[in-house]
C-alpha positions as CSV (number, residue, x, y, z in Angstrom):
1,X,0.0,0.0,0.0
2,X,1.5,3.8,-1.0
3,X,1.6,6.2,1.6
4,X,1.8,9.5,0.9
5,X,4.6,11.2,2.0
6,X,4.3,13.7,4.8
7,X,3.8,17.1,4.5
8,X,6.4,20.2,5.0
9,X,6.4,22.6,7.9
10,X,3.9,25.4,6.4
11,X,6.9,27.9,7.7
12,X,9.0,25.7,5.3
13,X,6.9,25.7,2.5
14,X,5.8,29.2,2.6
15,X,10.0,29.7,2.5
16,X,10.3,27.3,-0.5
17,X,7.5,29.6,-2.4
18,X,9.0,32.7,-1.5
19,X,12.4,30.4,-3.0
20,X,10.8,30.1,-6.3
21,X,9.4,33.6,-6.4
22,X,12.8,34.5,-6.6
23,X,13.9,32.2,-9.0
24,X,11.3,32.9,-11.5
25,X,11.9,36.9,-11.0
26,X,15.4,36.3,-11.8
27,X,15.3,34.4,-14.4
28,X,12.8,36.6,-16.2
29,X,15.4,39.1,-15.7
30,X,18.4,37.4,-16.3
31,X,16.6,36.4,-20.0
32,X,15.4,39.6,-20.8
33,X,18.8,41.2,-20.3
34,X,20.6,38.5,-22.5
35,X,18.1,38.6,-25.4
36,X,18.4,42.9,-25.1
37,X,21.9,42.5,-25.0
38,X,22.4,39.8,-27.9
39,X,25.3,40.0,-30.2
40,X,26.4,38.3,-33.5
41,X,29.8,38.8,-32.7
42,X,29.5,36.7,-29.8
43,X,30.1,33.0,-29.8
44,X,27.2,31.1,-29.8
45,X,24.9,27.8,-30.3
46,X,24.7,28.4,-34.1
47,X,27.9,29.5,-34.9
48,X,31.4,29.9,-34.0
49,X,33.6,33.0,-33.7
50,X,37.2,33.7,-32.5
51,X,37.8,34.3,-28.5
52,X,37.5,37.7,-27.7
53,X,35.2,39.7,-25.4
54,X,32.0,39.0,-24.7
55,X,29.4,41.8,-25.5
56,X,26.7,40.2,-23.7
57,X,26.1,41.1,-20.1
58,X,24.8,37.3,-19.8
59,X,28.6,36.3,-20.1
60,X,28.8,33.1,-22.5
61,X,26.6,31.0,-21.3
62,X,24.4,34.2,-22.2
63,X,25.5,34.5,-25.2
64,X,24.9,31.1,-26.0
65,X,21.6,30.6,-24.3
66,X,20.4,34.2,-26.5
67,X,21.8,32.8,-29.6
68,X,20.1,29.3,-29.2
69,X,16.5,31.0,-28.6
70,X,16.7,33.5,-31.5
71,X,17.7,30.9,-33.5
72,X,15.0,28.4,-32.7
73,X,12.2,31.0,-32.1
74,X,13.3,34.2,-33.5
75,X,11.9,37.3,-32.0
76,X,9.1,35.3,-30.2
77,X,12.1,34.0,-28.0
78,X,10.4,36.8,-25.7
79,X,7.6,34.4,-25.0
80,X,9.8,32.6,-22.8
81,X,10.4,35.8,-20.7
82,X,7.0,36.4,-20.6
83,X,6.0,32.4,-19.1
84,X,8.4,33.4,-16.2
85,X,6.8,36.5,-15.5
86,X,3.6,34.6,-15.5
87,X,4.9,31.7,-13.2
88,X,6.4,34.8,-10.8
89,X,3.2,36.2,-10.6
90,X,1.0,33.0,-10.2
91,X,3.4,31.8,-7.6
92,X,3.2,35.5,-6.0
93,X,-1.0,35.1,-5.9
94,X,-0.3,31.8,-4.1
95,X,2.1,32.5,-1.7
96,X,0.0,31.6,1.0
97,X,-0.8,28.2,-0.1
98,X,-4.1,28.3,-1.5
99,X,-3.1,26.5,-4.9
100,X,-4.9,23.4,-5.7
101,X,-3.3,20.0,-5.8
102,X,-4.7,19.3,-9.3
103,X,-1.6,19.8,-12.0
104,X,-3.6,19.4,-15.3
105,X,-4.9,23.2,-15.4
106,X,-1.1,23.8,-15.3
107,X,-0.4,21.7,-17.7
108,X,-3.2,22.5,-20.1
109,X,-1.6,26.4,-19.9
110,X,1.9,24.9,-20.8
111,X,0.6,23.0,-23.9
112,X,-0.9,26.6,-24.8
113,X,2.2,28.2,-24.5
114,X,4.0,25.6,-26.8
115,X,1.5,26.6,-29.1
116,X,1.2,29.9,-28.9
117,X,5.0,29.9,-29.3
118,X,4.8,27.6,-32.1
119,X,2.3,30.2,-34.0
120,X,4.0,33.2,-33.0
121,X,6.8,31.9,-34.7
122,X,5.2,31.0,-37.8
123,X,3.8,34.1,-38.2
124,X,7.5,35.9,-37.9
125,X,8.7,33.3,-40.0
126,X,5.5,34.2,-42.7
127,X,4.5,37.5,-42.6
128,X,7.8,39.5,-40.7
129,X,10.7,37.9,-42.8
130,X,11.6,41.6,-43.5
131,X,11.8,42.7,-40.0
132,X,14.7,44.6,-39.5
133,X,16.1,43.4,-35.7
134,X,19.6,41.1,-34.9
135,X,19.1,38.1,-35.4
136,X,21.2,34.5,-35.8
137,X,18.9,33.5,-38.9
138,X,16.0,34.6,-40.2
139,X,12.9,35.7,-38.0
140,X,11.1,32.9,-36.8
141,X,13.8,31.0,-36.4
142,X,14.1,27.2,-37.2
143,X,10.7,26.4,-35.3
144,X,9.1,29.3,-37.5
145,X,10.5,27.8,-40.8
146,X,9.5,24.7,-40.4
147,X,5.7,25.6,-39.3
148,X,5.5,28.4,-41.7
149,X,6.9,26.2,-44.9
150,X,4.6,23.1,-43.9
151,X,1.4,25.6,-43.5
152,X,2.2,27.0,-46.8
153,X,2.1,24.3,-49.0
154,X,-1.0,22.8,-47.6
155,X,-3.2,26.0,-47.5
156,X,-1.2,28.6,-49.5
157,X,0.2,32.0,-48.2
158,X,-3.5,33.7,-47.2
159,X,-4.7,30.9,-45.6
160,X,-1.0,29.6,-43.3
161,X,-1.6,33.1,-42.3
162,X,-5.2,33.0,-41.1
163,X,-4.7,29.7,-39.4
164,X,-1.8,30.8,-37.5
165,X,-3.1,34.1,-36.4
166,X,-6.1,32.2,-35.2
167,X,-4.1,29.4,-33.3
168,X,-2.1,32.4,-31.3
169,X,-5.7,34.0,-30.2
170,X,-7.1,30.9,-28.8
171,X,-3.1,29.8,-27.1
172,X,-2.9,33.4,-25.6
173,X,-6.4,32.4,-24.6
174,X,-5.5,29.0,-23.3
175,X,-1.9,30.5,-21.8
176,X,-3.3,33.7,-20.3
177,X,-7.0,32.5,-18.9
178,X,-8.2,35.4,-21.6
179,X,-11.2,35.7,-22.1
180,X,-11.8,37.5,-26.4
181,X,-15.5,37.6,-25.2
182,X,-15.2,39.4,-22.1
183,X,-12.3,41.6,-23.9
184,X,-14.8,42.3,-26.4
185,X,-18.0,43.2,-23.8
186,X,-15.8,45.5,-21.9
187,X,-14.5,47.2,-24.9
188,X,-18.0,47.7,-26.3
189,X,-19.4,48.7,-22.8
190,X,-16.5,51.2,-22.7
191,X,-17.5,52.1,-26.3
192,X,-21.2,52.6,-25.7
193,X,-19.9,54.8,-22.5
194,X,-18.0,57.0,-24.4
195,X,-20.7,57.3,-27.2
196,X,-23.4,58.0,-24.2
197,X,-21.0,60.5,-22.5
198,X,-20.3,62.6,-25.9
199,X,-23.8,62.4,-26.3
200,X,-25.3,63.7,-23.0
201,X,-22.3,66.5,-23.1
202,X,-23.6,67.6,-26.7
203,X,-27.5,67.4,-25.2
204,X,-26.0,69.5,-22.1
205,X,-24.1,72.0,-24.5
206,X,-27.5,72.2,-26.5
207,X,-29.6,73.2,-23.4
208,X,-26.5,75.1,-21.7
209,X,-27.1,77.4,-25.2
210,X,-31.0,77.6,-25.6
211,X,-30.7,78.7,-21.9
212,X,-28.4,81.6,-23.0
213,X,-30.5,82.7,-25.7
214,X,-33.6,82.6,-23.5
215,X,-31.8,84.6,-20.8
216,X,-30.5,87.1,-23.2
217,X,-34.2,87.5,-24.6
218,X,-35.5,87.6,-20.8
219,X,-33.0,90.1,-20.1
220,X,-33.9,92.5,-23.1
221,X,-37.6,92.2,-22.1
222,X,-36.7,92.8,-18.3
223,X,-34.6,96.1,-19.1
224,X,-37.3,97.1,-21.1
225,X,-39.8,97.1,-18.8
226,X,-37.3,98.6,-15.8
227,X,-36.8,101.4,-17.8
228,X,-39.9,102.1,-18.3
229,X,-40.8,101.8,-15.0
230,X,-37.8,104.1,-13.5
231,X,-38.2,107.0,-16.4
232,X,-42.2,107.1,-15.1
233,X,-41.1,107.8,-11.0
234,X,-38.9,110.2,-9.0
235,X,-36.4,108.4,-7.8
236,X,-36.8,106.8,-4.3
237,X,-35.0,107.9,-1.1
238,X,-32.3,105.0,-0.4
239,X,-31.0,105.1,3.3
240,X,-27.3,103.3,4.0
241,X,-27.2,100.6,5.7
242,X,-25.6,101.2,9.6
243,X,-22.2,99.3,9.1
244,X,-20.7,101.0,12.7
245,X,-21.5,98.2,15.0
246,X,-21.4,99.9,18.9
247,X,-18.8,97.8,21.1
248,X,-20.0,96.0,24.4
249,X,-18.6,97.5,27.6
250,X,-16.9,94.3,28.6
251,X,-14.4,94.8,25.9
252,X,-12.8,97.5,27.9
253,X,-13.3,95.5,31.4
254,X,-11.7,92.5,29.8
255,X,-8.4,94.1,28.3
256,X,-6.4,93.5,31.6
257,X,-5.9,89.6,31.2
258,X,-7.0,87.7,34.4
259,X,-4.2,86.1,36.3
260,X,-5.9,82.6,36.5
261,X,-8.0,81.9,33.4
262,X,-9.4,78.8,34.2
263,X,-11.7,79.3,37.3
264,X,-14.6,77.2,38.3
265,X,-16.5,80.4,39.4
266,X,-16.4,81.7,35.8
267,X,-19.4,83.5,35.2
268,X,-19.2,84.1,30.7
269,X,-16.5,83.2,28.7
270,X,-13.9,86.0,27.4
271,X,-15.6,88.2,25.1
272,X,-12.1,87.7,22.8
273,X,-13.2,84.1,22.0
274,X,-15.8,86.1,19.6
275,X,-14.9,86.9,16.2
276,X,-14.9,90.7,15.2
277,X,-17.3,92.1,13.6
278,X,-17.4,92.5,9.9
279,X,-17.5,96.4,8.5
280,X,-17.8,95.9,4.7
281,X,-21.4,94.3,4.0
282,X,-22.3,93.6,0.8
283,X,-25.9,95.2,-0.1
284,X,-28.4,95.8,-3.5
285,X,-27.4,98.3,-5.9
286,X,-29.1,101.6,-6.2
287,X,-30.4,100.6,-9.8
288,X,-31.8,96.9,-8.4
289,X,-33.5,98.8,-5.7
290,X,-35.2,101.3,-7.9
291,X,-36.3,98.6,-10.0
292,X,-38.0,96.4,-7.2
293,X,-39.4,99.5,-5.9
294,X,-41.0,100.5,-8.8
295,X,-42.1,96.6,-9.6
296,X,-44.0,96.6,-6.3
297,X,-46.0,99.8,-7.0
298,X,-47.1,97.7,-10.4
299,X,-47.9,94.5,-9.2
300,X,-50.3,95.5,-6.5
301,X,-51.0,98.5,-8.9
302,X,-52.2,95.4,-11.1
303,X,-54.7,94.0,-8.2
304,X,-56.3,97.2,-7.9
305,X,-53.9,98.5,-4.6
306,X,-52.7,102.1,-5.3
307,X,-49.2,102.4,-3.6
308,X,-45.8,104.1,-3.4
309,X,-43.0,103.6,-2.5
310,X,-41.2,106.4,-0.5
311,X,-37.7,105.0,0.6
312,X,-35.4,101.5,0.7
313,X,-33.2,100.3,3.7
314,X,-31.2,97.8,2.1
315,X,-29.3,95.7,4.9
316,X,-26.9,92.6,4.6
317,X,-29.8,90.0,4.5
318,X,-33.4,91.9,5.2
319,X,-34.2,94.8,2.6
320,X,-37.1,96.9,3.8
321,X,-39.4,99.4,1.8
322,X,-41.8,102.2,3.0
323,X,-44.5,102.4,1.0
324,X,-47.4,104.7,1.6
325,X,-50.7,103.9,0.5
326,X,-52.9,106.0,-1.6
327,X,-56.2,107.5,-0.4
328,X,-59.2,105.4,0.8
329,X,-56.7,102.1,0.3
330,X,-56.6,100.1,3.7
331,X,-53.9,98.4,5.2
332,X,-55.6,94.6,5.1
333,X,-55.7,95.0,1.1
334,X,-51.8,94.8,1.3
335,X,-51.7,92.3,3.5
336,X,-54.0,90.1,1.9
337,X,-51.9,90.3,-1.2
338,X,-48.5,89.4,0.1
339,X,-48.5,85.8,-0.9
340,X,-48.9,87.2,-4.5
341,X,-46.8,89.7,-4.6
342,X,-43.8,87.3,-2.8
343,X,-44.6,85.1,-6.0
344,X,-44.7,88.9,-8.3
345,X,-41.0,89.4,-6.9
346,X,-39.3,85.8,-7.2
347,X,-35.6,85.8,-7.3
348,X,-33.6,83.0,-9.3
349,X,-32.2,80.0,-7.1
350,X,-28.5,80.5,-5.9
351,X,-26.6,77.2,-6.1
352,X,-22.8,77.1,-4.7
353,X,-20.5,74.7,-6.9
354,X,-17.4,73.8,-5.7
355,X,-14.9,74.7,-7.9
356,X,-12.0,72.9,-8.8
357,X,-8.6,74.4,-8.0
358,X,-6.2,72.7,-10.6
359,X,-8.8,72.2,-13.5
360,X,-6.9,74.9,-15.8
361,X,-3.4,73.3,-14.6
362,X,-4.6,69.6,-15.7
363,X,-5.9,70.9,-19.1
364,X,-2.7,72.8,-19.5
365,X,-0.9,69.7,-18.7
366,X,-3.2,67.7,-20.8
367,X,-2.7,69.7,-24.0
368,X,1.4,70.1,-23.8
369,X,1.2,66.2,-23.5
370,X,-0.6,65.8,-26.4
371,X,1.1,68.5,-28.6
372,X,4.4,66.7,-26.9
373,X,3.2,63.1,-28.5
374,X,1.4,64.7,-31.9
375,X,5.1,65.9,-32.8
376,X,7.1,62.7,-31.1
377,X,5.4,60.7,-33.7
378,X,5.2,63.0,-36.5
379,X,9.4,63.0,-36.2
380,X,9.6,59.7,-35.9
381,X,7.3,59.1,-38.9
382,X,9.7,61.4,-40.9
383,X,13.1,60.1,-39.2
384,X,12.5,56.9,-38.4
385,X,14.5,54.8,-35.4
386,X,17.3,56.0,-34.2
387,X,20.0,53.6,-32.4
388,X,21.7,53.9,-29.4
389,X,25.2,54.2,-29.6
390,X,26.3,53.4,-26.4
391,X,28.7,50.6,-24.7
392,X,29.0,49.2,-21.3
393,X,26.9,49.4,-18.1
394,X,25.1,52.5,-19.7
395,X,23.1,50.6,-22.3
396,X,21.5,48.1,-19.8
397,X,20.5,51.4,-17.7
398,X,19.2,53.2,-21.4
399,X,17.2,50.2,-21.9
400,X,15.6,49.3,-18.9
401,X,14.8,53.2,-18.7
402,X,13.0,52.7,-22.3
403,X,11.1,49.7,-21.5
404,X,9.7,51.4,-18.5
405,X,9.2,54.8,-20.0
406,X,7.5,52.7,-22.8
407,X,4.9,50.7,-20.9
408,X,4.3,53.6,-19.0
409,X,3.6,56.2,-21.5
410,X,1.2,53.6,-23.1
411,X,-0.5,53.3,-19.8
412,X,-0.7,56.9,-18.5
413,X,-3.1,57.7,-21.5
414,X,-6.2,56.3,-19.9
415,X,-4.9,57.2,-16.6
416,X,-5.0,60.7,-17.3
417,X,-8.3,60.6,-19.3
418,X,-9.9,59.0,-16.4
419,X,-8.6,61.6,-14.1
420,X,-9.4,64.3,-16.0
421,X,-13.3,62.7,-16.5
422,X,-13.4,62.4,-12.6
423,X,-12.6,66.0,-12.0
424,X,-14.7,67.5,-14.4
425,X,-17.5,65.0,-13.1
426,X,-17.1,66.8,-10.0
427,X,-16.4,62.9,-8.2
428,X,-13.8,64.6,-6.0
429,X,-12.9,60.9,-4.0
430,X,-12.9,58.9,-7.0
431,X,-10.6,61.5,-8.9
432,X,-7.9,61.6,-5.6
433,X,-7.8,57.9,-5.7
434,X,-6.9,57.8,-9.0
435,X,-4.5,61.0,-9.0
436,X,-2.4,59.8,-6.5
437,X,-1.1,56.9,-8.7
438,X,-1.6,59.1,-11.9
439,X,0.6,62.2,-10.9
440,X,3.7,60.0,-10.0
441,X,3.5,57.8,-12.9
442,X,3.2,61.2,-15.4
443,X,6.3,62.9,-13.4
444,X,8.0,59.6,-13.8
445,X,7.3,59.3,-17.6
446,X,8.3,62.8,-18.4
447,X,11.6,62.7,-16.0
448,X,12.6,59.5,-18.1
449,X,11.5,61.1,-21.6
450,X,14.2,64.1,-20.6
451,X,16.5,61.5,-19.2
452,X,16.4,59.1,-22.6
453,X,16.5,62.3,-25.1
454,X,20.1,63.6,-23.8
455,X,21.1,59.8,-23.7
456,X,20.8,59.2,-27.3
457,X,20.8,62.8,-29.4
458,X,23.4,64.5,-27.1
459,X,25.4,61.9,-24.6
460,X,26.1,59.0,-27.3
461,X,24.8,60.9,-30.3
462,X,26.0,59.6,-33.7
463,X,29.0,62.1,-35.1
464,X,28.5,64.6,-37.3
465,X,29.7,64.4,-41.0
């Protein structure tokens, strides 16, 4: 009978996890730089030069493990660098030992990846023959030669191509754990968002502009009417406001500072603790005054009331009116009509929006990145790629400075978008959550951008003829 054999310590295994977490992140690295760093002058697996140095910062068995890849697989040797990065950051996810005992999910992903390998390297071998990148042989490789040239004579150049192109999307699929459908749902809900978003901001311009026109209209008919209801009175008697606000007598009692502040006896608190009293008050204009003056006189002129209105007291939140009736008019008739008159002399709603303080700095910032990348790619279309020129330990540093700069350029696109949405959607939380990862990310890329353009146009530029 088999017994199974006992299981680790969990602090042992969680140590042997962490073990191959490091393995598998060092071995993605230690590939990545020896395929960046391949050279044909280098000896390798496919052919054979004199000793002399070593340009790959893999050493030899770099430069032969490099050569050996690139010559099997071509450029879709990086496939291999991506299944370690995978494995790193499965093993990462499971670190606490959740994984499942059952090995055939892992090795149906495996058989994917020898697939999608397979494929990738067909389609180099058919379609990218012309790529212009260092290579042992020809793109594709061996493996890509072979799939490409048996393909081809079976279903022609059109059709190796289509079947190969298909057998990479459902590998990545079966590598991955992509789903195209769900790909494809998001991008169409993210789509259909867009289209609904242009569309309610084109219904929202639409109203913002009728509204405009009907307020310019409302306005001309208003001063219309207010001048002809100012030209038709003497104007009314308009009494300041009192602004001098007199001073309590304890403010002179309370300037010598009590010896013991803190007493249980304490009748009132300082009078200090009060804030002082605010002199310039903001009050009604002499012309809006007149106007409402003269508008009640017509209103109640309208139900029949005869009125006038002999003086105005504006004040910082109650504006009073003396009005003096006309003869035989009683003072119930005005009171009976306040309601309609309060409905007469309706005032537009007030609504406080909080502004936002670095809206015209993030569209600033928004438009110099986009000029920026409109005339990157414009010169690059015209120029074309430009190689760096530099030796030694600086092109390792050049190129893990572009790779990052890269990936991060491509990804700060949406990042900014989606900040910028936030903001101007007034979602204040949302957009801080999402600034505090875009900000440094955007200082990063552009510090790098600087960095990478004095690297190769000034530091190791290519000499002048």
């Amino acid at each position: 009978m088999k017994r199974n054999p006992a299981p680790l310590p969990g602090k042992v295994a969680a140590l042997l996890r962490e073990s191959r977490l490091f393995v598998l992140a060092a071995a993605a690295l230690y590939l990545s730089l020896v395929l960046t760093t391949f050279s044909r002058a280098d000896p390798g697996w496919s052919h054979s030069v004199a000793a002399g140095e070593i340009r790959n910062l893999g050493g030899r068995a770099g430069a032969w493990l490099a050569d050996m890849l690139l010559s099997l697989f071509g450029v879709s040797a990086w496939w291999w660098v991506v299944l370690l990065a995978v494995a790193a950051t499965w093993t990462l996810r499971h670190l606490d030992g959740s994984s499942t005992n059952d090995r055939r999910s892992s090795f149906i992903a495996l058989a994917g990846f020898c697939l999608l390998l397979a494929g990738s390297s067909g389609v180099e071998a058919l379609r990218l023959h012309s790529l212009k990148v260092a290579l042992p042989l020809a793109p594709g490789g061996l493996v890509g030669d072979v799939v490409a040239r048996a393909l081809q004579s079976g279903f022609g150049f059109t059709g190796a191509t289509l079947i190969l192109l298909t057998l990479c999307a459902m590998t990545l699929s079966v590598f991955t754990g992509i789903s195209w459908l769900a790909v494809m749902e998001k991008l169409g809900g993210a789509l259909e968002g867009a289209y609904l978003w242009s569309l309610g901001k084109w219904q929202g311009w639409q109203d913002r502009k009728a509204g405009a026109i009907a307020a310019e209209k409302r306005e001309a008919t208003v001063g219309e009417k207010r001048g002809l209801l100012i030209e038709e009175h003497e104007p009314i008697r308009i009494e300041p406001p009192v602004v001098e606000i007199p001073k309590s007598s304890r403010v002179q009692k309370e300037r010598q500072e009590p010896l013991f502040r803190e007493l249980p006896d304490t009748p009132l608190p300082p009078i200090k603790l009060l804030d002082e009293a605010v002199s310039d008050i903001e009050v009604l204009s002499p012309e809006t005054l007149e106007y409402t003056s003269r508008l009640i006189e017509k209103k109640l002129g309208d139900f029949g009331v005869q009125v006038r209105v002999l003086a105005a007291y504006p004040g910082p939140v109650i504006t009073r009116y003396e009005v003096e009736p006309a003869v035989g008019v009683k003072g119930s008739q005005v009171v009976s009509l306040v309601k309609d008159l309060a409905r007469a002399l309706s005032v537009y709603s007030i609504r406080v929006v909080e502004t936002i303080p670095d809206k015209s700095c993030m569209g600033l910032a928004l438009v110099c990145s986009t000029i920026f990348l409109i005339s990157y790619v414009l010169y690059h279309v015209r120029v074309g790629s430009v190689a760096f020129r530099g030796q030694g330990w600086i092109r390792p540093v050049y190129f893990t400075l572009l790779s990052s700069h890269t990936i991060l350029a491509v990804a700060i696109v949406p990042l900014a978008l989606v900040t910028l949405t936030r903001a101007l959607r007034e979602q204040f939380d949302r957009h801080k959550r999402i600034a505090r990862w875009t900000l440094p990310l955007w200082l990063y890329v552009s510090v790098t951008g600087v960095v990478i353009y004095f690297l190769l146009y000034h530091v190791y530029a290519a000499p002048r003829v």
